[in-house]
N, C-alpha and C positions, 0 to 999 in steps of 0.2 A: 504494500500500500504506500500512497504517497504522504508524507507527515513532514512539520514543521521538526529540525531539530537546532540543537541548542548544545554547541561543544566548550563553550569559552563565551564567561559572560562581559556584556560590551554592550555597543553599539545595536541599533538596529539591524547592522549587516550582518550580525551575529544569527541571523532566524535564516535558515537555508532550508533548504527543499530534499529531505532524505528520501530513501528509497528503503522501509523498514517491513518486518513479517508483519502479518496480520495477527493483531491479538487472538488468541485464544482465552474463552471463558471458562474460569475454573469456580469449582461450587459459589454457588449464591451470586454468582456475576452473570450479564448478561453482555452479550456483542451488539453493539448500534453502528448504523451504517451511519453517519453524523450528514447531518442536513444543513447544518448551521452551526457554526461557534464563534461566540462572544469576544470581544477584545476589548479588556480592562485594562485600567492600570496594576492591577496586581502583578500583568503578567507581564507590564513592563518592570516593576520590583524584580520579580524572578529572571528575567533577561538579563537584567543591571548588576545580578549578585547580590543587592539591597537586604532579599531575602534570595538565602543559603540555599543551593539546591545540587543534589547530588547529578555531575554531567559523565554524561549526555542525558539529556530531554526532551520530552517532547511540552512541548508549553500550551496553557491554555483550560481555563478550569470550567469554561461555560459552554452549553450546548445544546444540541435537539437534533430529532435521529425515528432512527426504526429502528427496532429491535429485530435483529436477524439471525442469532443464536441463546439461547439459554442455559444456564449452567445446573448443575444438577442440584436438588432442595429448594426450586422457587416453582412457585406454584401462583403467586396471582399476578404473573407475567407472562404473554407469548411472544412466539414471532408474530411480525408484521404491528405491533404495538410503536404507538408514537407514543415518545418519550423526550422527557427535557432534563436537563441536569447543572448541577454548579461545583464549585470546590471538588471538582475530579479532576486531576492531570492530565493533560494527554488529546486535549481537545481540539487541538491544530492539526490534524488527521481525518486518512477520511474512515478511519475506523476506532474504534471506542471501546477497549473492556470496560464494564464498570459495576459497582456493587450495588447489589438490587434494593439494599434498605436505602440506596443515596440519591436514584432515580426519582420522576416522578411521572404521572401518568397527565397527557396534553389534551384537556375536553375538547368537545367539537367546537369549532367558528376559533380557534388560535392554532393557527399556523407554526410549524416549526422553525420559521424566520423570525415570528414577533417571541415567540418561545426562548431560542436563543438572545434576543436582547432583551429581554425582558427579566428573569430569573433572578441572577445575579443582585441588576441594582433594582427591582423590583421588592426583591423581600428585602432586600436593606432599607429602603425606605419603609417598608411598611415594620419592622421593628423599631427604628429611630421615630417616627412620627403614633406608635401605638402602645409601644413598653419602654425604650429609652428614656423619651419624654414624653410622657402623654400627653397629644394635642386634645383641646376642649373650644368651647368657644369663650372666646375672652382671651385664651392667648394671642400673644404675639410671639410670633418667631423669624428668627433671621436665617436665609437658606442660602450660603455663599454657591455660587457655579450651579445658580438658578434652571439655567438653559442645558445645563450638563447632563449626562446618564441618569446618575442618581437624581440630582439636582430637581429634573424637570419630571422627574415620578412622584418626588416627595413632595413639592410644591402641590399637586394636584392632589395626593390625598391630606396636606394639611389643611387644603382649602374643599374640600370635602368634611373633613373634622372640623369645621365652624371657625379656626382658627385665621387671626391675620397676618399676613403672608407678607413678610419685606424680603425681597430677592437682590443679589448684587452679579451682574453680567459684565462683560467686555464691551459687546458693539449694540448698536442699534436692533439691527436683527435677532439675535440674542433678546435683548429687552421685549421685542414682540413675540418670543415664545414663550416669555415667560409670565407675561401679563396673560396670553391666551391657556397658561397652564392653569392659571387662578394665584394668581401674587399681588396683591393689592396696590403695592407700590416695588418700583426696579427702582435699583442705582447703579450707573454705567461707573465704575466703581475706574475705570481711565479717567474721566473727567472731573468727578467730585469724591471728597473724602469721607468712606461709606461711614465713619464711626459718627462724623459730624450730622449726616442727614440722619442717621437712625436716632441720635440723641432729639434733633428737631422733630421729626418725624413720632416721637413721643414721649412726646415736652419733656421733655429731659429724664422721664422715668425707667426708660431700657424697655429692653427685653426680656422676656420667662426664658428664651432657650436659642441657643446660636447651633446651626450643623453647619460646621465647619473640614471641607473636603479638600481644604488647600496647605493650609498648614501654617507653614513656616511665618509669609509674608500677610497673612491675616488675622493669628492667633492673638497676640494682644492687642490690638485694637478688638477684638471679638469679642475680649471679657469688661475692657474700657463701656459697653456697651449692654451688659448686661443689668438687670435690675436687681436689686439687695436677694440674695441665696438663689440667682437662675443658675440653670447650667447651660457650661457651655460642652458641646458631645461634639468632639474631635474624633471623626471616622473616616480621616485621608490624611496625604500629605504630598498633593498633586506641584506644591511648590517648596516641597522638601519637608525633613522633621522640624519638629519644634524644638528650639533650642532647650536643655534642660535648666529649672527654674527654683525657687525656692517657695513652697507650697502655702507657705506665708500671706505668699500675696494673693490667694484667693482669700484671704481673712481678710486684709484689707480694702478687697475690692467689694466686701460685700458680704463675705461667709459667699461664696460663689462654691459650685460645686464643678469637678470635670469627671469626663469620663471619655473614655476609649474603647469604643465598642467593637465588636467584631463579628459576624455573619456565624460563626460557629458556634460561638455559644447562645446565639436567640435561633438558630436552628440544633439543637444538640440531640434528640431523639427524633426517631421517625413521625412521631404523631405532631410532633410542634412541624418539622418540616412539613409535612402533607395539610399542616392546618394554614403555613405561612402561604407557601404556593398554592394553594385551592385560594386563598383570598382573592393572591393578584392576577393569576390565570382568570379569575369569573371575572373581576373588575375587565379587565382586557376583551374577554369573550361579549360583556353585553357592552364596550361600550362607553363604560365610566373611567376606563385610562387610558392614555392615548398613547403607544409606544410609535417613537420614529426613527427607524433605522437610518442612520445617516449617508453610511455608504456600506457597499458590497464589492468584497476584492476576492479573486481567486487567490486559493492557497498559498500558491507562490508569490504572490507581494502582500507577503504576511510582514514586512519591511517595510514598506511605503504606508501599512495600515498604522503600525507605529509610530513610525514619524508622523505621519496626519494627526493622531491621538495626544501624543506630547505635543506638537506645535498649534495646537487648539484651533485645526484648522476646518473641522467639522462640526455638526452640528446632528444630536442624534447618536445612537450607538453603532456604530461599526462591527462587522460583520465579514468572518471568511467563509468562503464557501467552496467547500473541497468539490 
């Protein structure tokens, strides 16, 4: 089969085009023929060596597929079953082992294209906007990289949960996605200084909860803008880590609280998984979220889908298609 691998971590030019066996499914795994897989930044971390990874690899944790072998002990799995998947390795391929408690089953009217971009920063938003911080109406929340993957899911279900929605984008274009996502107010965050408008923006009381997916170059102005014990939930770090801090200054900023979340442990057993993904799959299926694939690259300029990805040249979730 043809698969992305990864011998030496680097650059973009570091993803090349192997020629590797076809997975074989061993008990509880099943084999997907991959229809679609997702391109996060996780999997640029893993490219970068940021996050450790034992080489050679094949990259890529997000997916949708048909099931076209089974491995022995699954029983409420066949062939010809569509399937979608996240946090499995291996996704840059056009084939897939993977274990059948990590799968999930794709209702009718969602496509294994909206599937694959969807999963991933789907259930992350819908953890960060319903258990991280639970939105209500009456809050206010700040949603940096509005227009983005996660960004423009969680905006729509914050603004579904009654909640008002202040988003900070790049360009103009950006600002109109984010306003139609449901963001009450955008700040072109190039032009004006987003801590200054959020403080005016309300009257100088903050905000309940900052999701911050950039990191480095937004983190403290992001708690500057919190209101006395919000939190701020730092779940990226798209413009680097956060420098480390003296935990102090959350007392003085407020009694502020932080957190660092992570997809793994708000998915950690199969019933919370099948409870997360049944959410945002039905949102999708009737309607009520609107996933926008940005671009679709064959396998082999799984390079160019990188560089497009860091250099914030798209809009939407990008997408290989073996």
């Amino acid at each position: 089969m043809k698969a992305i691998q990864v011998t030496q971590s680097g650059e973009p030019d570091v993803l090349t085009v192997a020629d590797l066996p076809t997975p074989r499914c061993a008990d509880r795994e099943i084999l997907v023929k991959v229809a679609a897989a997702g391109v996060n930044f996780i999997d640029v971390y893993h490219r970068e060596g940021r996050y450790k990874m034992p080489m050679p690899f094949v990259p890529g944790q997000e997916g949708a597929g048909t099931v076209v072998a089974v491995g022995a002990g699954i029983r409420d799995v066949s062939i010809g079953d569509r399937v979608g998947w996240f946090g499995i390795m291996g996704s840059y391929a056009e084939y897939l082992a993977a274990p059948a408690e990590r799968i999930v089953p794709l209702p009718a009217g969602v496509s294994a294209e909206q599937a694959a971009a969807v999963l991933l920063q789907g259930i992350t938003a819908h953890y960060l906007t319903h258990d991280t911080f639970r939105l209500g109406t009456g809050d206010t929340a700040l949603v940096h990289a509005a227009a983005g993957g996660v960004g423009h899911l969680l905006v729509q279900m914050a603004h579904r949960l009654g909640a008002r929605v202040v988003g900070t984008v790049s360009t103009p274009e950006k600002e109109r996605m984010a306003r139609e996502a449901g963001a009450d107010e955008v700040i072109q965050y190039t032009l004006k200084d987003f801590a200054v408008e959020v403080k005016s923006m309300t009257g100088g009381k903050g905000v309940d909860v900052v999701y911050d997916a950039v990191g480095r170059t937004t983190f403290d102005k992001g708690l500057d803008v919190l209101r006395p014990r919000g939190m701020m939930v730092l779940y990226g770090g798209s413009s680097g880590a956060v420098p480390p801090f003296d935990p102090m200054l959350l007392s003085q900023k407020g009694s502020l609280f932080l957190t660092r979340p992570t997809i793994v442990h708000y998915t950690a057993g199969r019933d919370e998984l099948l409870r997360r993904s049944n959410a945002v799959l039905t949102m999708v299926a009737s309607g009520e979220l609107a996933v926008t694939v940005g671009q679709r690259y064959p396998l082999a300029n799984a390079a160019q889908a990188h560089r497009d990805l860091e250099g914030r040249k798209s809009t939407g979730k990008l997408l290989l298609v073996p």
